[in-house]
C-alpha positions, 0 to 999 in steps of 0.5 A: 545124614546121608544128604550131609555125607553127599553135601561133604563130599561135592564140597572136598572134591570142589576144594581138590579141583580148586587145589589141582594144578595145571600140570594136573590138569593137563596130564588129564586132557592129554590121558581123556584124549589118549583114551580117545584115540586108544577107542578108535584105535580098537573100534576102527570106527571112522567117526570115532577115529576123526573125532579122536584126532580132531581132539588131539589137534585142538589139544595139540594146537592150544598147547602150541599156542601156550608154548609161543606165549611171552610170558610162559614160564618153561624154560626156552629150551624145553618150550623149544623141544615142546614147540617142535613135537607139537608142531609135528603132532599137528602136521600128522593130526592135520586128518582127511577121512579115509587116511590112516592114522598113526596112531601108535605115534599119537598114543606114544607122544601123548604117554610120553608127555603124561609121564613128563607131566606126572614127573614135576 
């Protein structure tokens, strides 16, 4: 019985994942790198820190490549506004070790989008 509780379990959080929007997805990504860069902040660990912000560029830049595609589907005027912010969240996570981070812009930029995200 316990093995048919699990086997029920795997099944319904497949059927959730296979449900999950992009929207949904991507707030996750954009909150897993939020706590990523949240870690470093509080450790001050060097490594942690450039793996942190090399994470928030690869997310950063993806988006911005989403964003100049033909066929996306936002509005222009919110791919333009979208464009812009990802385009700067790149030029300050464009990290040379040794630097400062500012990771107060990060977190803010990031929270702010997991809100928009969570809100349509």
């Amino acid at each position: 019985m316990m093995m048919q509780n699990q086997s029920a379990v795997a099944a319904y959080a497949m059927a959730g994942e296979a449900v999950r929007t992009d929207r949904s997805r991507e707030r996750d990504a954009v909150a897993r790198v939020t706590r990523m860069l949240k870690e470093a902040r509080e450790s001050g660990d060097r490594v942690e820190t450039a793996k942190a912000v090399a994470t928030q560029y690869r997310l950063w830049s993806m988006f911005f490549t989403d964003l100049s595609v033909p066929g996306n589907s936002l509005p222009e005027q919110l791919r333009k506004q979208l464009t812009t912010i990802s385009a700067v969240v790149l030029q300050n996570a464009d990290y040379k070790p040794g630097e400062e981070v500012d990771f107060e812009f990060h977190i803010n930029v990031n929270e702010a989008i997991m809100e928009g995200l969570q809100g349509g």
